[in-house]
N, C-alpha and C positions, 0 to 999 in steps of 0.2 A: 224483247222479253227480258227481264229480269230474276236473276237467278236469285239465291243465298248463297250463300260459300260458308264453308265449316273452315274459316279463316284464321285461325287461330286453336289447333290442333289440340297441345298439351296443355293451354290453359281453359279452353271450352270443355274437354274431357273431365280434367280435374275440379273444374265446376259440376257438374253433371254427374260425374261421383259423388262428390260432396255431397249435391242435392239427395241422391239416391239413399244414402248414408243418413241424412236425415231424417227422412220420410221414414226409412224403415226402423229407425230407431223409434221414430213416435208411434210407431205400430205394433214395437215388441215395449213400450213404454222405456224405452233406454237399457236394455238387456243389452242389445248388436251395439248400440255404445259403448256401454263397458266391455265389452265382450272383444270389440274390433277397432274402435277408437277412439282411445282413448289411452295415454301410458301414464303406467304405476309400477310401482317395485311389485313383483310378484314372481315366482320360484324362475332359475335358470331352463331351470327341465318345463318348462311350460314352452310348445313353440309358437304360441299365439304375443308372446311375450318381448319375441325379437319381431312380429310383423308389427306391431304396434308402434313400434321403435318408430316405424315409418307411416302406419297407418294413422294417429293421432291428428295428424294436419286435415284430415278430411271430415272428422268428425265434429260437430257442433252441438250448442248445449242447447239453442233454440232457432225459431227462426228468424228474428233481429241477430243473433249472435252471427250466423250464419249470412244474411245480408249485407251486416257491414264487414265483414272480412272481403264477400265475392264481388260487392261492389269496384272494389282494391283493385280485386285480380286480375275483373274485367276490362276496367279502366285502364290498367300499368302492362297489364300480361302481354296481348294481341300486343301493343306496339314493340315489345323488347323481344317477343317471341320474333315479329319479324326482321328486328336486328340482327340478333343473335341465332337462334333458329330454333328449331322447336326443342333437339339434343339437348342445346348448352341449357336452357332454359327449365328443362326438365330433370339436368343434372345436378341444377342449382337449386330444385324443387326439392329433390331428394337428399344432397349436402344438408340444406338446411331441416327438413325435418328429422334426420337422423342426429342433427348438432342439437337443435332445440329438446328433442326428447332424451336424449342420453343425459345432456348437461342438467337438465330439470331433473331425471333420477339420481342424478349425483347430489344435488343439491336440497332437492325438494320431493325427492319421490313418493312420499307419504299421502300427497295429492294428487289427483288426476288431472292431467296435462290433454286439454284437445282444442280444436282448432286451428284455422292457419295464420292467424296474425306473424306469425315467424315467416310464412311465406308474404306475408304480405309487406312486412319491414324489408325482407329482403328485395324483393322489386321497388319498393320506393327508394332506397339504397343505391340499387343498379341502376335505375330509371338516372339519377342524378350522375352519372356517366355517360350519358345519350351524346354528348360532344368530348370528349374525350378526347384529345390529340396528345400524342407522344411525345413526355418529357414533360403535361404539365398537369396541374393536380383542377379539376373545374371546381370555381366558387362555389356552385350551387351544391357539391358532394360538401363539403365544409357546411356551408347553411344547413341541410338538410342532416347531413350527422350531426351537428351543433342542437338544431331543435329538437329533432326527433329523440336522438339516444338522451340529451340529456333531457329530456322531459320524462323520457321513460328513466330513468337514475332517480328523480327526485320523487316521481308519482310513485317507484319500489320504496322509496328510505320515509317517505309521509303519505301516502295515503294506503290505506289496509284496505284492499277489496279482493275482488275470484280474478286479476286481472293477471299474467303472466308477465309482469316486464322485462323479467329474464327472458323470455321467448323472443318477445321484440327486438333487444338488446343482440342476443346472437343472431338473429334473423338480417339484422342489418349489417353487421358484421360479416355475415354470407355474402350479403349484397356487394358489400364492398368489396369484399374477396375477388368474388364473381366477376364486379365490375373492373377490379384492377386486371384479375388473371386475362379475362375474354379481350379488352383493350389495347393488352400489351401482345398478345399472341395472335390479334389481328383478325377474330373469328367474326367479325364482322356478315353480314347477311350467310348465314350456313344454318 
């Protein structure tokens, strides 16, 4: 017999919120969006205003938005999840949404920031660490910071769209974080 396995813990969860997140945003017509995820400058004394800090990566503006971000997560998650293990992976989830949404208030808060491309720059990031050996830097992180960030630098400075590059940008830069911190300190399958 053939089982399922919930193989992939904090990134099938974080999917699966996500989903939920959007469903019932299209039910309050985008109220629990703005409401829960989504971040914007708005009062200190607000405490919906520090959950959002974190909650914005889960929140989407439709259902293509929503599918090409999960597709990512799907794809990149489950294999780094079980590298690294569900903890690292989900403390990396949380660095980075916390770095993407602060940095975007610092910068741009006048807009509203949602989505997870920031987690999803960051796993393709870490992803590009998967061979990682001590003392030497892998090609493919070079390639992949090479295209990725600077594509995301040139599509911020020439093209004008709803598109976060700044999100992308630190999101990768988690990744990297991530992938140096976890490689060097050996956290390998935990």
């Amino acid at each position: 017999m053939i089982k399922i396995k919930y193989n992939a813990p904090v990134v099938l969860t974080f999917s699966l919120i996500s989903l939920l997140a959007l469903i019932i945003g299209n039910i309050t017509n985008g109220y629990s969006t703005s409401l829960l995820f989504c971040v914007y400058r708005a009062p200190l004394t607000d405490p919906l205003f520090y959950l959002r800090l974190f909650t914005h990566v889960l929140g989407h503006a439709d259902w293509q938005h929503y599918f090409s971000n999960i597709m990512y997560i799907l794809l990149l998650g489950p294999i780094l999840e079980e590298k690294y293990g569900g903890r690292s992976l989900l403390a990396g989830m949380v660095l980075t949404a916390f770095a993407t949404g602060f940095l975007h208030l610092l910068l741009n808060g006048s807009v509203a920031l949602l989505g997870a491309s920031g987690i999803v720059f960051m796993l393709i990031l870490l992803a590009s660490f998967a061979s990682f050996r001590q003392g030497t830097i892998p090609f493919t992180f070079l390639l992949i910071a090479g295209i990725y960030i600077g594509n995301e630098i040139i599509a911020g400075i020439t093209t004008p769209d709803n598109i976060s590059q700044m999100s992308h940008i630190v999101g990768g830069a988690c990744g990297a974080f991530l992938g140096c911190f976890l490689n060097r300190k050996g956290f390998k399958n935990r």
